[in-house]
N, C-alpha and C positions, 0 to 999 in steps of 0.2 A: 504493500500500500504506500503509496508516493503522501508525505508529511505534503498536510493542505490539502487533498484531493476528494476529500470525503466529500464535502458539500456538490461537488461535482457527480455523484452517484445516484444523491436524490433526485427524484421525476418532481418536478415543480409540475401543481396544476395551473399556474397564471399563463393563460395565453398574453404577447405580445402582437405586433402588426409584423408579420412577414409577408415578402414579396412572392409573387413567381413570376420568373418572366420564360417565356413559351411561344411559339407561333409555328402554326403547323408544316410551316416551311421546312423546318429541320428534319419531316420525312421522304422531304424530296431529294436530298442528297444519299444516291445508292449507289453504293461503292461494288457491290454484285451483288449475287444470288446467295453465294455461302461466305459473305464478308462478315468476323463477326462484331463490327462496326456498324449496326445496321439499323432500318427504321424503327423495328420491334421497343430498342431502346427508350423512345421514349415514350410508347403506351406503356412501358413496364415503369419506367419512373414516375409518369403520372398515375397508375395505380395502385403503386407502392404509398403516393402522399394520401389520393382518396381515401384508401384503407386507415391510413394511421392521422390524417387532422381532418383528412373532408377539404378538395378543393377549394369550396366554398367559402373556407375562413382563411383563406389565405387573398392575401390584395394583388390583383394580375396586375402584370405590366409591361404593356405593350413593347414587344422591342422594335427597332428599326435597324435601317439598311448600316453599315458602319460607311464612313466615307473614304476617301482614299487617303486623304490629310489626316482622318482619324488610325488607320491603318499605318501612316507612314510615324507615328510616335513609338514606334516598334518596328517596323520590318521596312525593307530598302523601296524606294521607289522600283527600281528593276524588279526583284521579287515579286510587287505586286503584280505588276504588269507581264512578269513570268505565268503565277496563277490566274490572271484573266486569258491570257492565250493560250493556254494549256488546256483549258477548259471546254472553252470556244472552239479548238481545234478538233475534240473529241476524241486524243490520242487514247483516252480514259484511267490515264495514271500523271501524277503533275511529274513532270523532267529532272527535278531539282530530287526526288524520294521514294518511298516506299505508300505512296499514299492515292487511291482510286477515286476517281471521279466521274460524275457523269453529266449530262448538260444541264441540271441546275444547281449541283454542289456550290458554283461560286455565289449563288442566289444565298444559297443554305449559309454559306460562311462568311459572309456578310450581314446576314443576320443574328448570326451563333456572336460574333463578336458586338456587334447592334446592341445585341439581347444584354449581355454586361454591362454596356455603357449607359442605357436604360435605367438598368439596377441601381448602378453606381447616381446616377441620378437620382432615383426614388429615396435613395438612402440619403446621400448626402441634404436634400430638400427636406428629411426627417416627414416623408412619405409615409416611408416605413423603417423598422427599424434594423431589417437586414432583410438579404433577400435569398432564393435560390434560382440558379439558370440553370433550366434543363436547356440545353443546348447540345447541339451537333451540327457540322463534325468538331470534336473533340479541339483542344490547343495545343497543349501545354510542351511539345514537339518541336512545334514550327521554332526557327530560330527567326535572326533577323532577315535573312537572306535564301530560308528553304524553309519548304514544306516537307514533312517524312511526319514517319508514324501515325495514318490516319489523322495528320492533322493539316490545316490548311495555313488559318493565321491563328496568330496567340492570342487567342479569346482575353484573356484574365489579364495577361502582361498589357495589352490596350487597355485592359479597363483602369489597372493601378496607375499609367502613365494620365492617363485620362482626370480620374480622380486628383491625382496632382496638379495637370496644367491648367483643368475646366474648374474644377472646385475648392485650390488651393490647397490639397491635403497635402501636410508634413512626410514625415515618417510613413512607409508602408508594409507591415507584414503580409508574406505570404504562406499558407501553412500548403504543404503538396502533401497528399499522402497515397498518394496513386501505387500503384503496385509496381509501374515504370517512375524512370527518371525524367525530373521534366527538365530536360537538355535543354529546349530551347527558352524556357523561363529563367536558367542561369544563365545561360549566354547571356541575354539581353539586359541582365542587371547585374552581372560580375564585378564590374568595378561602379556599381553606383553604392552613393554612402547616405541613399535617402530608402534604400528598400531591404531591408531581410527577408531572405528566403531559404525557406528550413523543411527539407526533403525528407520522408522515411518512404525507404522505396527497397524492392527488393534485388542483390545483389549477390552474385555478377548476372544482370538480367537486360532484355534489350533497354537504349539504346549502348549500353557499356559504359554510360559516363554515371558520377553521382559517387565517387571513392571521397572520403573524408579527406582527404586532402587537397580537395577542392575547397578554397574556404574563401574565395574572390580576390579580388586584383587591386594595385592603387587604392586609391579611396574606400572602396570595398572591401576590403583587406579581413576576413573576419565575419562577415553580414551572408555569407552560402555555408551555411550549413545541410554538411548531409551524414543520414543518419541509414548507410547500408545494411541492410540483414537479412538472413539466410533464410534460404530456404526452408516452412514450416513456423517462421516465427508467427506471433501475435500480439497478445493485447501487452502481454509483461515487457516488451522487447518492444516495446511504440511507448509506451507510459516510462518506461526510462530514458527514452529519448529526449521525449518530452520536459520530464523533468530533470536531465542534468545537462543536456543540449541547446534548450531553447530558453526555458523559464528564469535560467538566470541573465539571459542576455538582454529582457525586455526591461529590467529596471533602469537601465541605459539607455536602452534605444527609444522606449515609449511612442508604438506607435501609434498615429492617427489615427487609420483606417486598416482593416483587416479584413485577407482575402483568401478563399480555400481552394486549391482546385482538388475538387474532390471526386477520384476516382474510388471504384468500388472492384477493383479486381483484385485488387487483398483480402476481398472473400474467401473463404473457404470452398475450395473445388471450384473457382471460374477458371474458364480454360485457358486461359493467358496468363495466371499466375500460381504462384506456391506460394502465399503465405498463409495463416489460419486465422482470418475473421470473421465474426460474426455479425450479421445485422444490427444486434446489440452492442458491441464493440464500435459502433460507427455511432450510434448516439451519444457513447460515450467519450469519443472523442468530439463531437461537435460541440459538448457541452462544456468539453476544457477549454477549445476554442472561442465560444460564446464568453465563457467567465472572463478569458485574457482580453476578448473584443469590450466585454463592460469595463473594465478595471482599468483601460488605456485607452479605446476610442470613443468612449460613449455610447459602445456597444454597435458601431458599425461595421458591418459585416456585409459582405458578398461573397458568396460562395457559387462555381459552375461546372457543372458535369462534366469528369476527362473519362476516364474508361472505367469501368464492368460490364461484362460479356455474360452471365451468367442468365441465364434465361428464369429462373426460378427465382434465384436471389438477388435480385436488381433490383425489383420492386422493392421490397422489404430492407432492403438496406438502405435505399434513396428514403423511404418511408420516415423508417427510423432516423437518419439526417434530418430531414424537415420537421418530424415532430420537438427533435432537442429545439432545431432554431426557433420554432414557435413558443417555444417554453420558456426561451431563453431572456 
């Protein structure tokens, strides 16, 4: 038991105002037949929340198109214009990756990152007071300059750049707890000294990056933390992370705004990964996450779908995520 995290265990009955942001667009990007990146994803996330708050109590929020000026606060002018022709051309894979496409994915990934910016909106306006993007295709991959691993552009990494230039936020943590590395989330803030980003990902797993000796550049020097672990680990091996990785570094850094990209393939048996979580274990991390988001940003929070594949347990874990944030 991690000193401090009891209060973190209890199920609070007070609902707060949480976001969703959704737009059915994000089934129109099909990568194929047996991609397991697929539309399914987000009927399973959305019936994961109905089941556990009831759509209905949660506050929609509309996303829109992300612009190309919004897009270029992270990825290169050339890039973008890589992924619009790549597209358009209908090769069905962008050039730059590992990543499938088909004639409205770029529709789909302009909205996926849209959908963020949105959120970040709702919250920062005190809308609401955090939010969830089911969104696809996924980000957390793309670096500044390529798309790979089913992702196209950096959903989340736009939205934090965003929140700083649009809303004026400080400091921004990111908490990744995806079952991959989110390679292209550290690229793109390696040596900045305005963002922490703090990774538990499992290791040696695709993309190969994400070794603790990664810990940023210049200015950054200290602000990447990664927290690799083997094959089988779980909740004890993420809750030490947590508390001897991260939680001492916040009474320094204190951030403004905090953001999750929250994959769910550290499930237990999803086919893309070996770690051992529970749908249970993902509420209980979003409610360490919520507690660090009250205690340092006034409890602003955005959090956006990166991966779990798991056909069963998607729902139920996305579920359990959205109930802590509502609680929170």
């Amino acid at each position: 038991m991690c000193p401090g995290f009891e209060s973190l265990r209890r199920h609070s009955t007070v609902m707060t105002a949480t976001g969703l942001a959704y737009d059915p667009v994000y089934k129109a990007h099909v990568p194929g037949r047996w991609h397991p990146e697929a539309p399914w994803r987000c009927d399973a996330a959305l019936a994961g929340i109905e089941a556990s708050v009831g759509l209905a109590n949660l506050e929609r929020i509309a996303p829109r198109a992300a612009t190309d000026d919004e897009l270029a606060l992270c990825h290169t002018r050339r890039y973008i214009g890589i992924a619009r022709r790549d597209v358009a051309s209908g090769i069905g894979c962008l050039s730059t990756g590992d990543t499938d496409v088909c004639e409205r994915s770029l529709e789909a990934a302009l909205f996926a990152a849209g959908g963020v910016l949105a959120a970040v909106d709702a919250v920062a306006a005190g809308r609401v007071r955090n939010a969830f993007c089911a969104v696809r295709p996924p980000g957390h991959h793309a670096t500044p300059d390529r798309g790979m691993g089913f992702c196209i552009f950096n959903n989340l990494a736009v939205g934090v750049r965003y929140a700083q230039r649009r809303h004026g936020a400080g400091n921004a943590l990111i908490v990744d707890w995806d079952v991959h590395h989110g390679n292209g989330t550290q690229e793109i803030f390696y040596d900045d000294p305005t963002v922490l980003y703090f990774s538990t990902h499992q290791w040696p797993h695709y993309p190969g990056t994400g070794t603790a000796a990664e810990t940023g550049s210049g200015a950054g020097k200290g602000l990447n933390v990664n927290c690799p672990l083997g094959a089988g680990a779980g909740r004890r091996e993420i809750e030490a992370a947590f508390r001897d990785r991260l939680l001492p570094r916040l009474k320094d850094f204190k951030p403004e705004f905090v953001f999750v990209s929250a994959g769910f393939d550290g499930l237990r048996g999803d086919p893309l990964g070996g770690l051992d979580l529970t749908a249970e274990d993902f509420g209980w991390l979003t409610r360490l996450v919520t507690h660090v988001a009250e205690e340092y940003a006034g409890g602003r929070l955005v959090s956006t779908l990166e991966g779990g594949y798991d056909r069963e347990g998607l729902g139920p874990a996305v579920g359990a995520h959205v109930k802590a944030l509502a609680e929170g």
